[in-house]
C-alpha positions as CSV (number, residue, x, y, z in Angstrom):
1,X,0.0,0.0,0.0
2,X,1.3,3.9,-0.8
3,X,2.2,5.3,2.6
4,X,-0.3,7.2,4.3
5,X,0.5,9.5,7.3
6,X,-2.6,8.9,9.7
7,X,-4.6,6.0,8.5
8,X,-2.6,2.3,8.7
9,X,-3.3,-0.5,6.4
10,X,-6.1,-1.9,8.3
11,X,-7.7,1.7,8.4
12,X,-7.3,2.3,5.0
13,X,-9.1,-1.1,4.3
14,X,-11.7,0.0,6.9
15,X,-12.5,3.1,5.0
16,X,-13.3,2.0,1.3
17,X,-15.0,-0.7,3.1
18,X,-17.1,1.7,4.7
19,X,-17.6,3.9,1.7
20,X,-18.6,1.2,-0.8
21,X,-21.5,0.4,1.8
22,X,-23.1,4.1,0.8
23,X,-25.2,2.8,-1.6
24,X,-27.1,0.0,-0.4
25,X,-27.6,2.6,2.9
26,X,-28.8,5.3,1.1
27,X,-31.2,3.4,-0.9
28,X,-32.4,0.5,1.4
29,X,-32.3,1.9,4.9
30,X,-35.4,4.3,4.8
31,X,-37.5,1.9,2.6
32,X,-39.5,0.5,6.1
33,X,-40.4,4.1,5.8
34,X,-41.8,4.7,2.2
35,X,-45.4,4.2,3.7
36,X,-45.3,6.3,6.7
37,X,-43.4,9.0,4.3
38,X,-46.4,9.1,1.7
39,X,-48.8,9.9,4.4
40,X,-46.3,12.5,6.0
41,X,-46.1,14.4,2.9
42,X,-49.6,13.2,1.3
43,X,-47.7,12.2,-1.7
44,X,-48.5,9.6,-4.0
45,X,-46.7,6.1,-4.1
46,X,-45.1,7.8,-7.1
47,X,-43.8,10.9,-6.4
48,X,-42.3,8.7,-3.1
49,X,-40.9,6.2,-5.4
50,X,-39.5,8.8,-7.3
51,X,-37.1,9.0,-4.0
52,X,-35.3,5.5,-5.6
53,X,-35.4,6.5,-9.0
54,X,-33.8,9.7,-9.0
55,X,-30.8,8.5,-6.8
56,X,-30.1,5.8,-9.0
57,X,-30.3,7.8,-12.5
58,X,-28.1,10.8,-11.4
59,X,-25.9,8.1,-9.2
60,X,-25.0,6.8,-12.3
61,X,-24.4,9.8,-14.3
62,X,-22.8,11.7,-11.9
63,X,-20.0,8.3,-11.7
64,X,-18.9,9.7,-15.3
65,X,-18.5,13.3,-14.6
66,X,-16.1,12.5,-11.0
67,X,-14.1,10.4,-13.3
68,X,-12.1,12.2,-15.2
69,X,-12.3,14.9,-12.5
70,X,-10.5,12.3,-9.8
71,X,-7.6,12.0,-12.8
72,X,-6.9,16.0,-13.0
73,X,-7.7,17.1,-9.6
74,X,-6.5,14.1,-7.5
75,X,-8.5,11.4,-5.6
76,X,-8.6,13.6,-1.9
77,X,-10.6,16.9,-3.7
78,X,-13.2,14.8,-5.0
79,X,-13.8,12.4,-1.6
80,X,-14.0,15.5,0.1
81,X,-16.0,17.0,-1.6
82,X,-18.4,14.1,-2.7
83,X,-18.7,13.4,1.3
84,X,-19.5,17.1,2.0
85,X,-22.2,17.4,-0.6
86,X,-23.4,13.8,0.7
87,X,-23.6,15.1,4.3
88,X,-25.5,18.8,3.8
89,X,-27.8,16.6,1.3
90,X,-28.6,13.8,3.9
91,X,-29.1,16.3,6.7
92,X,-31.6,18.1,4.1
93,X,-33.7,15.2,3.5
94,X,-33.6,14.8,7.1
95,X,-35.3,18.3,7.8
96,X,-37.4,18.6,4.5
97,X,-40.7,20.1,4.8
98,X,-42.5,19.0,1.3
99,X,-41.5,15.7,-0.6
100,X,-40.1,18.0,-3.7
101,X,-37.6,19.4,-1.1
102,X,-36.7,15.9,-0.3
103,X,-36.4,14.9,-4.3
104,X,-33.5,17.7,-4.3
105,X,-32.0,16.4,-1.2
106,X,-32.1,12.7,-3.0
107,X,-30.4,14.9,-6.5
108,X,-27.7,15.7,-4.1
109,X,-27.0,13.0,-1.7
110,X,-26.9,10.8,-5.3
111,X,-24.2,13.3,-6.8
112,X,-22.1,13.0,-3.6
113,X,-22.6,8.9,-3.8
114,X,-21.4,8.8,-7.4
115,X,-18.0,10.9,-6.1
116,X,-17.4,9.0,-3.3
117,X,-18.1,5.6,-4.8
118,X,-15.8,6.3,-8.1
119,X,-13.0,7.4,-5.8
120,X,-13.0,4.7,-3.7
121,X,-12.5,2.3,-6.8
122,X,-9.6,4.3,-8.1
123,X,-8.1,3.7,-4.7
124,X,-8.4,-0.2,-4.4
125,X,-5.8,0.0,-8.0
126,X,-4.1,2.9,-6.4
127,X,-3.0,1.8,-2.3
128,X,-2.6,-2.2,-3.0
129,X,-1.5,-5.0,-5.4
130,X,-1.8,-8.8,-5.9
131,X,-3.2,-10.8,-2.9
132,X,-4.0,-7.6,-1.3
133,X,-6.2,-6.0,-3.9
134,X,-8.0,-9.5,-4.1
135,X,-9.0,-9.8,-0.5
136,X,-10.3,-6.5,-0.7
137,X,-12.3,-6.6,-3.4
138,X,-13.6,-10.1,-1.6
139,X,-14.3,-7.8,1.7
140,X,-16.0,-4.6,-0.6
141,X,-18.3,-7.2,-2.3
142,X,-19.4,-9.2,0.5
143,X,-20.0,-5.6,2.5
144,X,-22.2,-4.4,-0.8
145,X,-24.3,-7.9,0.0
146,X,-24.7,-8.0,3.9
147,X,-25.4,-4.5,3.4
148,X,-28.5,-4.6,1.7
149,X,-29.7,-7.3,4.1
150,X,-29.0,-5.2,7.0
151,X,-30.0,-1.6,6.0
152,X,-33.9,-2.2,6.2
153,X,-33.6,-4.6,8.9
154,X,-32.1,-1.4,10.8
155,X,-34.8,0.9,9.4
156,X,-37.5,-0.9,11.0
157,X,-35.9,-0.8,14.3
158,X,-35.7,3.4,13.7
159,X,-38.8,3.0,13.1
160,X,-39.9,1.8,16.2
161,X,-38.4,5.2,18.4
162,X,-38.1,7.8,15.8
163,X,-40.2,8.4,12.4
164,X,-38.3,8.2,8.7
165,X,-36.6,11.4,9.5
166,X,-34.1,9.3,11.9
167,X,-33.2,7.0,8.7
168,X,-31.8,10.3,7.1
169,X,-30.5,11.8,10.0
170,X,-28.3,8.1,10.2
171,X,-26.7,8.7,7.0
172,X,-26.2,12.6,8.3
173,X,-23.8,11.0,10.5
174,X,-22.1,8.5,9.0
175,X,-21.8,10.8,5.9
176,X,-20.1,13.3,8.4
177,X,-17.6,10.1,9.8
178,X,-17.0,9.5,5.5
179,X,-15.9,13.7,5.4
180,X,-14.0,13.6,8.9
181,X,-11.5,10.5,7.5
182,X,-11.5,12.1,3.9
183,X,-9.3,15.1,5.5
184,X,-7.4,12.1,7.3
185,X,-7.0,10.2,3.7
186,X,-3.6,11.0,2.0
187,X,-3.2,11.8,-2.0
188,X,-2.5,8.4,-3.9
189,X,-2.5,10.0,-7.4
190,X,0.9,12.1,-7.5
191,X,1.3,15.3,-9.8
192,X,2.9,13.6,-12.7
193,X,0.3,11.1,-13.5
194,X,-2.9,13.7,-13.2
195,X,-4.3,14.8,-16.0
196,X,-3.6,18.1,-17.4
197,X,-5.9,19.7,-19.5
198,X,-8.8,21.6,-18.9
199,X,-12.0,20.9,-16.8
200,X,-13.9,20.1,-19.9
201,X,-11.7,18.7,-21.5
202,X,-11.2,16.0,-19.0
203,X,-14.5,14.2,-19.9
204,X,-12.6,13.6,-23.3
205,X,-10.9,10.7,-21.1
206,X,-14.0,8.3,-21.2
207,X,-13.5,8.5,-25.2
208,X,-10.3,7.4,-24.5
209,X,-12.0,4.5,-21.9
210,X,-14.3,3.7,-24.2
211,X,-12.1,3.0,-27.1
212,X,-10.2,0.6,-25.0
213,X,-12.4,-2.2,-27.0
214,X,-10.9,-5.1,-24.9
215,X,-11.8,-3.7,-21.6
216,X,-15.3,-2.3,-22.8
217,X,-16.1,-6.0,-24.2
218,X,-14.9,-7.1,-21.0
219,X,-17.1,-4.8,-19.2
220,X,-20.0,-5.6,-20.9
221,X,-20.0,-9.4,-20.7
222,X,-19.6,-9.7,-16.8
223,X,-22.7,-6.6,-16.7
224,X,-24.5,-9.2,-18.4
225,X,-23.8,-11.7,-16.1
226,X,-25.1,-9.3,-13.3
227,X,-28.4,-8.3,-14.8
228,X,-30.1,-11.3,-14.1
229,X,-29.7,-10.7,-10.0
230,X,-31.6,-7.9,-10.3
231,X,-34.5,-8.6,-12.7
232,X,-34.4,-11.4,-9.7
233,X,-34.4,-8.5,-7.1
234,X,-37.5,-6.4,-9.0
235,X,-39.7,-9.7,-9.2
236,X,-38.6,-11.5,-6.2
237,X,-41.5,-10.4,-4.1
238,X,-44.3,-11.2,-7.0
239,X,-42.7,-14.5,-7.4
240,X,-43.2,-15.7,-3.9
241,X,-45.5,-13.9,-2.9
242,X,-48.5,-13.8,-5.9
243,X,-47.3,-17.3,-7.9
244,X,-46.1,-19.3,-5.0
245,X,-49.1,-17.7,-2.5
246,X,-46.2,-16.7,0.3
247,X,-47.1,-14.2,3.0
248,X,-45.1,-11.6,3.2
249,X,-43.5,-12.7,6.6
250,X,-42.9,-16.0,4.9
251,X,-41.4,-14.1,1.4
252,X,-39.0,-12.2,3.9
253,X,-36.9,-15.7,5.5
254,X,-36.5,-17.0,1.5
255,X,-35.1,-13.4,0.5
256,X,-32.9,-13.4,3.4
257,X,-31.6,-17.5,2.7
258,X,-30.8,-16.5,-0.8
259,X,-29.0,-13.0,0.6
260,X,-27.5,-15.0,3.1
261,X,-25.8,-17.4,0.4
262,X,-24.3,-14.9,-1.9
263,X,-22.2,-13.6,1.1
264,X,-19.9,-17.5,0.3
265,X,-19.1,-15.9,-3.5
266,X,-16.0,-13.3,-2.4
267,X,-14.8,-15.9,0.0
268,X,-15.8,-18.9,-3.1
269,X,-13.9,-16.3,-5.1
270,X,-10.6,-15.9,-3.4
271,X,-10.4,-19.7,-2.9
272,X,-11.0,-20.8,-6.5
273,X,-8.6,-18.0,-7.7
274,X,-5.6,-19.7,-6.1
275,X,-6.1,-23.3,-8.2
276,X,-8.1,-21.6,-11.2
277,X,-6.7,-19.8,-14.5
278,X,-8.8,-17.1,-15.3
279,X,-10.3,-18.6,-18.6
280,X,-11.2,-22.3,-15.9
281,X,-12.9,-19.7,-13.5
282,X,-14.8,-17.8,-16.2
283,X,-16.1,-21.2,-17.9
284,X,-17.1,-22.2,-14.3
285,X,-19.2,-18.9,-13.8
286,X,-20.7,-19.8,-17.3
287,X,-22.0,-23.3,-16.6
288,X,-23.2,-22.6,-12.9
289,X,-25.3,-19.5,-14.5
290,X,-25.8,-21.5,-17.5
291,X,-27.1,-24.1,-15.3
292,X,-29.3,-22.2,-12.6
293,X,-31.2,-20.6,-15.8
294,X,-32.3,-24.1,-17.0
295,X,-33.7,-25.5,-13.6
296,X,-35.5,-22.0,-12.9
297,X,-37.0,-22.7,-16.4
298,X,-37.7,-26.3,-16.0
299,X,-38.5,-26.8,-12.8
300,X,-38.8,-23.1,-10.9
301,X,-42.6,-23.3,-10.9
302,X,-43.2,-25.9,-9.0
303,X,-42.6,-25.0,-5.7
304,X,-41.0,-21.9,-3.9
305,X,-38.2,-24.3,-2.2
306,X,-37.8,-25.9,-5.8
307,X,-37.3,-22.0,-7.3
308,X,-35.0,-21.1,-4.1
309,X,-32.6,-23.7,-4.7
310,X,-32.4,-23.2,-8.7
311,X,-32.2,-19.8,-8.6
312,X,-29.3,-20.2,-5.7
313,X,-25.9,-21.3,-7.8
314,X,-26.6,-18.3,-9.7
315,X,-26.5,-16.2,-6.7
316,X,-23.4,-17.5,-5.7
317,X,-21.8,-17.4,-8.9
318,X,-22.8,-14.0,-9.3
319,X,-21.0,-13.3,-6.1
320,X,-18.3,-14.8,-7.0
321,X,-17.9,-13.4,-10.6
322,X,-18.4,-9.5,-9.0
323,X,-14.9,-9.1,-7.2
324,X,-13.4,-11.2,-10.0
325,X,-15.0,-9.0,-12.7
326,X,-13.1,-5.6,-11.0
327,X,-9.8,-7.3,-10.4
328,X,-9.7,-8.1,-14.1
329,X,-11.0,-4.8,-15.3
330,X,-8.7,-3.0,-12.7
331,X,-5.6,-5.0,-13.8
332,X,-6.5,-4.1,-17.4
333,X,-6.5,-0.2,-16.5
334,X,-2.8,1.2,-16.5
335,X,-3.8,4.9,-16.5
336,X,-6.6,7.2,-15.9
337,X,-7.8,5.2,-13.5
338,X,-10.5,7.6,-11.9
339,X,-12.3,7.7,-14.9
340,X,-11.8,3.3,-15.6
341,X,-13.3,2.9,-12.3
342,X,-16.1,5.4,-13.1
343,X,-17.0,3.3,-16.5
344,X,-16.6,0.0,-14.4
345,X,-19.1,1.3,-11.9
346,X,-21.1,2.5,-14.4
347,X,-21.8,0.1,-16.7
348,X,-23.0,-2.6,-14.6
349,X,-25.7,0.2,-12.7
350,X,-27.1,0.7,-16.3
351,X,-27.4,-2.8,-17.2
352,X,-28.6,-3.8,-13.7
353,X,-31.5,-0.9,-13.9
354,X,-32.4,-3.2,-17.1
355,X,-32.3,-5.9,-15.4
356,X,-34.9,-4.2,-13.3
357,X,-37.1,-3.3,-15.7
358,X,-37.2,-6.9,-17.6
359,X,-37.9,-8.4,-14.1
360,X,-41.1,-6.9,-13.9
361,X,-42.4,-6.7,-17.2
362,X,-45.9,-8.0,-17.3
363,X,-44.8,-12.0,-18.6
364,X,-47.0,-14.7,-18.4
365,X,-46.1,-15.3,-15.3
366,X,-42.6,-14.6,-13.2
367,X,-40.6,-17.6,-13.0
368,X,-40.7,-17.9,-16.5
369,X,-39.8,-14.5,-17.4
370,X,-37.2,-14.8,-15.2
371,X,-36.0,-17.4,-16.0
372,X,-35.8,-16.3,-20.2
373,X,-33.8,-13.1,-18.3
374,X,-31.3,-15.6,-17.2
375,X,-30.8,-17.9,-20.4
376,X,-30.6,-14.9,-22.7
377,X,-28.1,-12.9,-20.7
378,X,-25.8,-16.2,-20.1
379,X,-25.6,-16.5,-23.9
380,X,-25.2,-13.0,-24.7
381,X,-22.1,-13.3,-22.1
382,X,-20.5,-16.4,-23.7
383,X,-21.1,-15.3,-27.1
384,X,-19.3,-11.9,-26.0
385,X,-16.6,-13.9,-24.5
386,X,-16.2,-15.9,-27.7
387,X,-15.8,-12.8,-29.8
388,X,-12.8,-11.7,-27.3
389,X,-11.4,-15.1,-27.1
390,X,-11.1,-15.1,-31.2
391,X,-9.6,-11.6,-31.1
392,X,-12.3,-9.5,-32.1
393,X,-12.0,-6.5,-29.4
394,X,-7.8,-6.7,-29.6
395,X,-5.7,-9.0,-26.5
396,X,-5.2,-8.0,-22.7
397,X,-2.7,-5.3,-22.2
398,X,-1.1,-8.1,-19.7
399,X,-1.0,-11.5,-18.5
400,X,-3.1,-11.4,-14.7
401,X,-5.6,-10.0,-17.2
402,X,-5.8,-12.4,-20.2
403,X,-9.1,-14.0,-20.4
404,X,-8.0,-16.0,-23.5
């Protein structure tokens, strides 16, 4: 790791932990809340969904814009300032008085997410190498699962002293811990390596990303592999709770099983990666996907264990293929690195949002639309890994990269 005057190695670790948890806090903590928040501002389930949506469309935009920026200005301007903007945003939604002011505090808090989280990428590639970068791209991903599974479960208990104000006024504080340890954190990316034209012209670097054909194809085909986790996330509660005739209480334990297993993948992941090539572990991630897609086609419908356990080796491999996905995409990226891990990030949030929308599209029933989400993205992925194994997007710029 790059020397750092007050944070240690362990600290350090601690941190972009902590930062890469943002997102599943910001969006799934205050969702015990939606109800009680429609009726406080006598909103419409719309305008209160809208909350969500926003965050995750300016989230993802505002990944590409800190991108370049972290590559001229340096990684410390853009933490701090992300963290500061997240801060006075979550304190705003905190204290809002209509639900329009608390769409502009969601603009904000989003814009401050998108900093933080691109930043913290650039400085897994930046502070640590080999063994080390592994294990913490194992501990980010398995933190970006548990989180999820945690953040509502700690919502509800606001809940029961406080009212969906205390959910905000949570990530006022923990944003305010993020800024406090930004002025702590130490500049990784040194003068010579920073971009240096102008502000404008900075964004001309994800041209420069984007013409990197190898990584993009790369990019695209583990995004694919991800997409069908969340058109599983968007229909999960239909599925078991409308085909399989669930209650919701009921619904809640098989969410939480299947949660609960993809938090093996990272550690899966950094024990297959010391006995398998890159090209064995990638075939592997194909046939257990490959595999879970044909049982939640065949036999999915029949009962909700039956669809738990099909749909499970794909949540597991998905796990698994995450923090093996950014070490290869990472490893690939030599310079600009602010704006790679801005494209990284943001790639798989647009094809996840699709993976959304498929999920719920009005199919003949769930399972089996699901279950055509998964076949079709599988192939799309293999095909796409075909085409780079024959040559067709150019070779890896280095061996720990080489998927061929």
């Amino acid at each position: 790791m790059r020397r750092q005057k007050y944070l240690s190695v362990s600290a350090m670790i601690a941190y972009i932990a902590f930062i890469n948890m943002f997102i599943p806090l910001s969006t799934d903590l205050y969702l015990p809340a939606l109800p009680e928040m429609g009726n406080y501002f006598s909103a419409s389930e719309f305008l209160v969904g809208l909350t969500l949506t926003i965050f995750f469309f300016v989230f993802a935009v505002s990944m590409v814009l800190f991108g370049p920026m972290a590559d001229k200005f340096g990684r410390r301007p853009i933490l701090i300032f992300g963290a500061t903007i997240y801060t006075l945003a979550s304190f705003s939604c905190a204290i809002s008085a209509n639900i329009y002011f608390l769409l502009a505090g969601r603009f904000f808090q989003a814009v401050g997410s998108g900093a933080v989280i691109t930043v913290s990428t650039a400085l897994i590639k930046d502070c640590f190498r080999g063994q080390v970068m592994r294990k913490i791209l194992a501990i980010t991903q398995a933190l970006g699962v548990i989180a999820p599974m945690v953040a509502p479960l700690v919502g509800g208990l606001l809940l029961t002293f406080t009212d969906w104000r205390g959910s905000f006024y949570l990530l006022t504080i923990l944003g305010a811990i993020n800024l406090i340890v930004a002025f702590l954190f130490c500049e990784t990316l040194s003068e010579h390596k920073r971009y240096r034209g102008g502000i404008f012209n900075s964004l001309t670097l994800l041209i420069g990303v984007a013409r990197q054909k190898y990584f993009i194809a790369v990019l695209i085909m583990f995004a694919l592999l991800s997409k069908p986790y969340m058109a599983y996330l968007s229909a999960s509660s239909f599925i078991y709770v409308e085909f399989f005739g669930l209650t919701a209480q009921e619904y809640s334990y098989f969410f939480a099983v299947n949660s609960a297993a993809s938090i093996a993948g990272p550690i899966l992941y950094l024990r297959l990666k010391n006995h398998l090539s890159n090209v064995t572990m990638l075939k592997l991630c194909f046939f257990v996907a490959a595999l879970s897609g044909i049982l939640v086609s065949s036999v999915g419908q029949t009962r909700a264990i039956i669809f738990l356990l099909s749909f499970l080796p794909f949540t597991v491999i998905g796990a698994v293929s995450r923090p093996f996905a950014m070490e290869i995409l990472l490893l690939e990226a030599r310079e600009n690195i602010g704006t790679a891990s801005a494209v990284i990030n943001f790639v798989p949030t647009l094809f996840g949002s699709l993976g959304m929308m498929l999920g719920t599209l009005p199919w003949s029933n769930f399972v089996d639309g699901l279950g055509l989400v998964m076949m079709i993205a599988t192939t799309l992925s293999i095909v796409l890994w075909l085409l780079i194994k024959s040559g067709k997007f150019g070779s890896a710029r280095q061996n720990a990269s080489d998927l061929t």
